[in-house]
C-alpha positions in Angstrom: 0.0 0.0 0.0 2.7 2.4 0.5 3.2 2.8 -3.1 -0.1 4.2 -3.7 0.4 7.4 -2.9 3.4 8.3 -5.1 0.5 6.1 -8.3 -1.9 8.9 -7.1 0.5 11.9 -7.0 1.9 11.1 -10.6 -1.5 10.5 -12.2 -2.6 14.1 -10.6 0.7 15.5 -12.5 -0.5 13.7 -15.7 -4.1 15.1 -15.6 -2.7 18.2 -15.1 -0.2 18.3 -18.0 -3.5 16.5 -20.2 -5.5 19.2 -19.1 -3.4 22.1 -19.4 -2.2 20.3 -23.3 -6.0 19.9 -24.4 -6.6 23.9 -23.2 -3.6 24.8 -25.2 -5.4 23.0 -28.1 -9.0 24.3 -27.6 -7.7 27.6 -27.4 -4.9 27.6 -30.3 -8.5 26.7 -32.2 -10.4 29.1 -31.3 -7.7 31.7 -31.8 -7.3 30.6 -35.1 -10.7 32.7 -36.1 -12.8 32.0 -39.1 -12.3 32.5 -42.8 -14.4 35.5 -44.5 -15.6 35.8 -47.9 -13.7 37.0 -50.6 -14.9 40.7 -51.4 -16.6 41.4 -47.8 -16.6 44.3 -46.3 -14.5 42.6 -43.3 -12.2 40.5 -46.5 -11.5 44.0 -47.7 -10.5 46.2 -44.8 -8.5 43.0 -43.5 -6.4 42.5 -46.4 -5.8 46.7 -46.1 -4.3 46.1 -43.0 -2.9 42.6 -43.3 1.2 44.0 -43.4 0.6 45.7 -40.2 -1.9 42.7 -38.3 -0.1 41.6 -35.3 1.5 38.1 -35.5 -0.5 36.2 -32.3 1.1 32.7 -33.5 4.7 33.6 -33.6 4.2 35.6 -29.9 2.3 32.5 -28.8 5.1 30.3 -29.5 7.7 32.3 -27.7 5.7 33.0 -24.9 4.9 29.6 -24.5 8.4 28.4 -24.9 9.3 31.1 -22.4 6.4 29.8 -19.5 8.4 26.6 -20.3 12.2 27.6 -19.5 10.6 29.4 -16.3 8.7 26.1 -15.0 12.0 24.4 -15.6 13.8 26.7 -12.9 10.5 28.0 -10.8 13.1 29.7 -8.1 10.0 31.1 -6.5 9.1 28.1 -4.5 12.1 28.4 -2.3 11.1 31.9 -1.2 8.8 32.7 1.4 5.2 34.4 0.6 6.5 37.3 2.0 9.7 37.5 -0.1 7.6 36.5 -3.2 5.6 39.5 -3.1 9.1 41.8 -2.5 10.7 40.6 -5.5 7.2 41.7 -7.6 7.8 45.3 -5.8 10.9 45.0 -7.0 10.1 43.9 -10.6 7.7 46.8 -10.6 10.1 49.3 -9.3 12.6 48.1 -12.4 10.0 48.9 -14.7 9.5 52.1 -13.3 13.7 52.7 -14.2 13.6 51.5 -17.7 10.5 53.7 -18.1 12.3 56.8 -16.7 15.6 56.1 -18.7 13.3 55.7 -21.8 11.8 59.1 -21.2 14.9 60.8 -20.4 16.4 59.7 -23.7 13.4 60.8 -25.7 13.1 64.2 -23.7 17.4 64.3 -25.2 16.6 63.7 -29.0 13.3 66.3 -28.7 15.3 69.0 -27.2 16.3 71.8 -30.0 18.8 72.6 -28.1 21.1 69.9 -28.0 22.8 69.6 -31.2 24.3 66.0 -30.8 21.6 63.6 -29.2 23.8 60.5 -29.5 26.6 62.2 -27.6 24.4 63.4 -25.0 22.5 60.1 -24.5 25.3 57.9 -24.3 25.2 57.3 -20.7 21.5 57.2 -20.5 21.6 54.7 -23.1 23.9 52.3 -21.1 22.0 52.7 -18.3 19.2 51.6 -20.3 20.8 48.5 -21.7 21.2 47.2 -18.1 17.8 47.9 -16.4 16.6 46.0 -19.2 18.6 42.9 -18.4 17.8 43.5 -15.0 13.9 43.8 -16.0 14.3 40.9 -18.2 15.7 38.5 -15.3 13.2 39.3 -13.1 10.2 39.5 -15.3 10.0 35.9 -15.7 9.9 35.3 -12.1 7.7 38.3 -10.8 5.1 36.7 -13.7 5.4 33.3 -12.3 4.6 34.7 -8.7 1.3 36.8 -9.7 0.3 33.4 -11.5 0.8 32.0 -8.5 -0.9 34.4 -6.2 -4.2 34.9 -8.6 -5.1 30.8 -8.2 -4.3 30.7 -4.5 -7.5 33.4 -4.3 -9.3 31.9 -6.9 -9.0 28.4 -4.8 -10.0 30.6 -1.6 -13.2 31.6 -3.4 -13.7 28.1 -4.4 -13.9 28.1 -8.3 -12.6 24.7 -8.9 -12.6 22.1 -11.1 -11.4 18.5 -9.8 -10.0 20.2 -7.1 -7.9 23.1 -8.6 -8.2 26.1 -10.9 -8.4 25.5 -14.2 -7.1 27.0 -16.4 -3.9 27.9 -14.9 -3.1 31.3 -15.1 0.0 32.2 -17.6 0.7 35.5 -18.9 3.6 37.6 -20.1 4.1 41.1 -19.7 5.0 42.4 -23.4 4.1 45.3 -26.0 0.5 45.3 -26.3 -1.2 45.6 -29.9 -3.5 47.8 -30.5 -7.1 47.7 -31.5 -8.4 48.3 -34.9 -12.6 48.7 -34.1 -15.0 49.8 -37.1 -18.4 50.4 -36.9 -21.2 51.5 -39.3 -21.8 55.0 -39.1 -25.5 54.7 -39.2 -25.4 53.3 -35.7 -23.0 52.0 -33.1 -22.3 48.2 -33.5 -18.8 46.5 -33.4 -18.3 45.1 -36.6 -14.3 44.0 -36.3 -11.7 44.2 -34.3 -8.0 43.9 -35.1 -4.9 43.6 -33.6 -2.4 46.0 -35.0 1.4 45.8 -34.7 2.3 48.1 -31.2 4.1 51.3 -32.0 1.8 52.8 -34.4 2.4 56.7 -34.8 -0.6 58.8 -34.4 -0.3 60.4 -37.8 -0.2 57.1 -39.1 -3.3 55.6 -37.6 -5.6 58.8 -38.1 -4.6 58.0 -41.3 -6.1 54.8 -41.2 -8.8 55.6 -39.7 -9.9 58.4 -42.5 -9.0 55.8 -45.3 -11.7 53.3 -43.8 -13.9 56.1 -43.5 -13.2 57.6 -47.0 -13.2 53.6 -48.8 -15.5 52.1 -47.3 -18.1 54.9 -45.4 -17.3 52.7 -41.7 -16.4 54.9 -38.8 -12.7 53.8 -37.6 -10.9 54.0 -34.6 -7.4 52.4 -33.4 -7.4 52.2 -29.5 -4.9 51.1 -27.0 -5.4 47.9 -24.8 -3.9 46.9 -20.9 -4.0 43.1 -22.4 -5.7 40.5 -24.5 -6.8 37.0 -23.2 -4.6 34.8 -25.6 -2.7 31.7 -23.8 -0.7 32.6 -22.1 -2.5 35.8 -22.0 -1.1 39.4 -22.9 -0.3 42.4 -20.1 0.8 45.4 -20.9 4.0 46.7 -18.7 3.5 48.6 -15.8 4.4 49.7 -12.0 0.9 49.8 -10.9 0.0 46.6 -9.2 -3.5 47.5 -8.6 -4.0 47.8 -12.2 -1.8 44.9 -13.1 -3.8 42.4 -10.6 -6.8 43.4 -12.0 -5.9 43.1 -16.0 -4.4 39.5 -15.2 -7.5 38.4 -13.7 -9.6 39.6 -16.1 -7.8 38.2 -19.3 -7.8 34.8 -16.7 -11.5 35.2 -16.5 -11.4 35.2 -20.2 -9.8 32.2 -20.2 -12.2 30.6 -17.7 -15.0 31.5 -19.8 -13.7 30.4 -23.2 -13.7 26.7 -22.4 -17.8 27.4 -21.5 -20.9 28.7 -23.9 -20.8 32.0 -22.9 -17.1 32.5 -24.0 -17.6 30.5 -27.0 -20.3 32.4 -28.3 -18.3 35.6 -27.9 -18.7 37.3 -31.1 -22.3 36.0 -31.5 -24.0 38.7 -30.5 -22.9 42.4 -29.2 -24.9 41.3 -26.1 -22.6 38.7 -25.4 -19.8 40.4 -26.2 -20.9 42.8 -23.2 -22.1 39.8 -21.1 -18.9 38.8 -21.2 -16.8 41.9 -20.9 -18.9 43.1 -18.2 -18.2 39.9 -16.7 -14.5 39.7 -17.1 -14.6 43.3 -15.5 -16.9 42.6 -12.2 -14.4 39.2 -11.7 -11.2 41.3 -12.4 -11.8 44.4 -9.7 -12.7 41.3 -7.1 -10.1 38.9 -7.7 -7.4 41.4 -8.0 -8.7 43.3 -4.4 -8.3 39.7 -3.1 -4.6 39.5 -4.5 -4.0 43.3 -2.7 -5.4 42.1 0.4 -3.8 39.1 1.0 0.0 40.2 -0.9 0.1 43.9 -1.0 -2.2 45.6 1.3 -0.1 49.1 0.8 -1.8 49.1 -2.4 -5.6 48.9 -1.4 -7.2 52.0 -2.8 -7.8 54.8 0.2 -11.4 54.8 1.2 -12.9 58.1 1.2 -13.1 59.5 4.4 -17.0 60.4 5.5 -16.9 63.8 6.8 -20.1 66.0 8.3 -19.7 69.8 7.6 -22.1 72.1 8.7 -23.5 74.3 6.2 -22.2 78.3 7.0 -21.9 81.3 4.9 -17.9 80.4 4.8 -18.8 77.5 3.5 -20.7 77.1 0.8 -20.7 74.0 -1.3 -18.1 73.9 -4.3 -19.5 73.3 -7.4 -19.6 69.8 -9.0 -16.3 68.2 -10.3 -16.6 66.9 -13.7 -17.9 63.6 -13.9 -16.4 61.7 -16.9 -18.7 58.7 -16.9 -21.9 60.9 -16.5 -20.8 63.6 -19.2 -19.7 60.1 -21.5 -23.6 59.0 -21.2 -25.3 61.9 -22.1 -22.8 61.9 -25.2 -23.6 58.5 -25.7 -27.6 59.2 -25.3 -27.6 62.0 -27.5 -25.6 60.1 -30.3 -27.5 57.1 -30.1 -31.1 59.9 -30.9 -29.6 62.1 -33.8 -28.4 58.0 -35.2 -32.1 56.7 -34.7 -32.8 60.0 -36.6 -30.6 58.8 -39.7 -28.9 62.4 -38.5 -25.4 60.5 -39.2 -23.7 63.9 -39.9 -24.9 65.7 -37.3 -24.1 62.8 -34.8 -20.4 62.9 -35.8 -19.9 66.7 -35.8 -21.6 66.4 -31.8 -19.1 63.6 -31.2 -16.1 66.4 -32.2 -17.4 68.9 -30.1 -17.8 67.1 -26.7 -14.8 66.0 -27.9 -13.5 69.1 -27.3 -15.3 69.4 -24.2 -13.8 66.6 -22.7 -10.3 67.8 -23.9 -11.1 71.0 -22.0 -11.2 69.2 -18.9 -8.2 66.9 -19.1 -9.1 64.3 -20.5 -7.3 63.7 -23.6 -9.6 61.4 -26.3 -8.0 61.5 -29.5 -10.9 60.8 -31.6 -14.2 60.5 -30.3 -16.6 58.5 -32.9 -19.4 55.5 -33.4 -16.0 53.1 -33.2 -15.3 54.5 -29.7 -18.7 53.8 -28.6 -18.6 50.3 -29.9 -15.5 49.2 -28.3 -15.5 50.8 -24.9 -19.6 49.9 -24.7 -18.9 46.4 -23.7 -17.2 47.2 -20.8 -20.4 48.7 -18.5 -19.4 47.1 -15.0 -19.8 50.1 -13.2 -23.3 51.9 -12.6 -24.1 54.5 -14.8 -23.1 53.0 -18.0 -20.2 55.9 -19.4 -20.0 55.3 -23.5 -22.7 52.5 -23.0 -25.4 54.8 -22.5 -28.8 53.4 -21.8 -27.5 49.6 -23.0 -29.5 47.7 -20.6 -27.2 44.5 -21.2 -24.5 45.9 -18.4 -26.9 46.5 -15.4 -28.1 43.2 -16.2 -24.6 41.7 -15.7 -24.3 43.8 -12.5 -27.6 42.9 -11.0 -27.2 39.4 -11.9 -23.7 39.2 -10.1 -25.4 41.4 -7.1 -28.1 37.9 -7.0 -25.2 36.1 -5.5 -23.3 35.5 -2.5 -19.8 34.8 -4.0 -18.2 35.0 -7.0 -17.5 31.8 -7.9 -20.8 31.1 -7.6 -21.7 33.8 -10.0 -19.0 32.7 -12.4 -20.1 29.1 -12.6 -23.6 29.8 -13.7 -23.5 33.1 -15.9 -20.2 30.8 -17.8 -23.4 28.8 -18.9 -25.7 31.8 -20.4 -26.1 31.8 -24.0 -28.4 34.9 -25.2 -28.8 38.3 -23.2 -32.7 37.1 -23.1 -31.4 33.8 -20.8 -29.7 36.4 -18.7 -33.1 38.6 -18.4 -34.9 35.2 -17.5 -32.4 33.8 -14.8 -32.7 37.0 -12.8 -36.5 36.9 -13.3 -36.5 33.7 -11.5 
């Protein structure tokens, strides 16, 4: 009998390794896409853009093969939990160096007055070159720690399957693609959505945008993404853990969803796509407070402090900050009235001025149009819906998640919700 144990403990390691091989297969599938007809609409604009389409198989490889080298060393399970999370500090403090170096050396090469940028960069650049070995040795390893960290909470809150999470989280921090979205300009609907090569110019994709607009009468817009749920999944580079514990778990959620109908039927329907958007969103802010709590509790966002003032003549109330998601609605409202009207022109020149509004008050949105709406739409987590306007499919999301006690609970069943009218009759129930 006393060999049983070790029988058990290496047929648990060979589920896992079947498991994690027929993920990797399911999704290598399902990232393959589907062909389009020759002389479509979506045929034409993606052969326009094929030279500068991001290469997801060739990253997929690397990354993979990278995950690989790492598992083969894993030097994080000789440190404690408490040293774990000091090396990620310290992984995001290195980013925050080759980040400042980078800037330095750009601020050199902008200046007028410097009439030999090489010269004068020399030592920056040096300085560069070793932050980024630094960065590059420890990136591996902070990654493999925050993979780590998100299934410990994910097994605290009990979403499971024989016993642990699945999928496991992978990801690799890495120059993010961006977003090619077009939508009719008749009315707001997300029509594609391509990944570009990073590094675009501004110039370049206005450009873009104008030709698609000019060629083919579509409204375009190329956005900027924090990450993309490919496997191992895609984060973009930064010194915010907050924000970095919430993009991994939400391109994990994406993960967790695609092996179930609602992320299979992702591009099905818009609704779905903000089913599960809003979905990945919800899961992401809670997993990635868990993470904070239990790792790095320094970084738990301040809760406003609930003062009483009362009212006096030296006192008298300040007038209301700009609200960004509010000010986003009513643009979104209004657009969504002067489109019903087949006002299509009028519509576009309302977008441009509250673009210029918004501009006024900080916030800098390079193009404001029916592509905008269509992309950040989907993601209506938070009450009040911002550029997804009156879209009832987000509150539905929220009120369905508010109709359970935990979110694993909320994960298992919504994972099973084909159509936005299943979601309307579960929380009728």
């Amino acid at each position: 009998m006393s060999g049983t144990p070790k029988v058990l403990r290496w047929l648990k390691i060979a589920w896992r390794w079947l498991r994690n091989a027929l993920l990797f297969a399911i999704l290598l599938v399902l990232l393959a896409g589907s062909n389009t007809a020759p002389g479509s609409l979506t045929h034409q604009i993606e052969a326009l853009v094929r030279p500068i389409t991001f290469d997801f198989g060739t990253w997929t490889l690397e990354a993979l093969g990278e995950k690989l080298a790492s598992w083969g060393f894993s030097f994080q399970r000789f440190l404690t939990s408490e040293q774990q999370s000091d090396l990620v500090r310290d992984y995001l403090a290195q980013v925050g160096e080759v980040q400042s170096l980078d800037s330095q050396i750009l601020q050199i090469y902008a200046d007028p007055g410097i009439t030999d940028p090489d010269a004068a960069s020399e030592d920056l650049k040096a300085a560069l070159a070793e932050a980024e070995a630094s960065l590059q040795t420890l990136a591996p390893l902070a990654e493999s720690i925050l993979e780590s960290q998100l299934m410990t909470v994910v097994h605290q809150i009990g979403l499971e399957t024989l016993g642990e999470p699945f999928p496991p989280s992978l990801f690799q921090s890495s120059k993010i693609p961006n977003a090619l979205v077009v939508s009719p300009r008749d009315h707001i609907e997300q029509l594609l959505n391509i990944s570009l090569q990073p590094g675009m110019p501004a110039d370049e994709e206005d450009a873009l945008e104008n030709r698609i607009t000019e060629e083919y009468n579509q409204s375009a817009l190329v956005v900027p993404i924090g990450g993309i749920g490919t496997y191992p999944t895609m984060v973009m580079q930064t010194t915010d853990i907050a924000w970095l514990t919430e993009v991994i778990a939400h391109e994990w959620t994406h993960n967790y969803l695609t092996l179930r109908p609602l992320g299979l039927n992702y591009e099905t329907t818009p609704e779905l796509r903000t089913i599960n958007e809003t979905t990945a969103s919800l899961s992401g802010k809670e997993l990635s407070r868990l993470i904070l709590e239990r790792y790095y509790p320094e970084a738990l966002p301040q809760e406003a402090a609930q003062t009483e003032v009362s009212p006096s003549p030296e006192n008298e109330p300040e007038p209301e900050a700009f609200d960004f998601r509010v000010e986003m609605r009513i643009t979104r409202q209004e657009v969504d009235r002067l489109l019903a009207e087949g006002k299509i022109e009028a519509a576009e020149n309302y977008m441009e001025a509250r673009r210029q509004v918004f501009w006024e008050k900080g916030y800098l949105i390079r193009k404001l149009n029916q592509a905008y709406f269509a992309f950040y739409g989907a993601y209506n987590d938070t009450p009040g819906g911002g550029a997804a306007g009156e879209d009832p499919v987000g509150p539905a999301v929220q009120a369905y998640r508010d109709s359970f006690d935990s979110l694993a609970d909320f994960l298992k069943s919504i994972a099973w919700v084909n159509s936005y009218a299943e979601l309307q009759s579960r929380i009728n129930e």
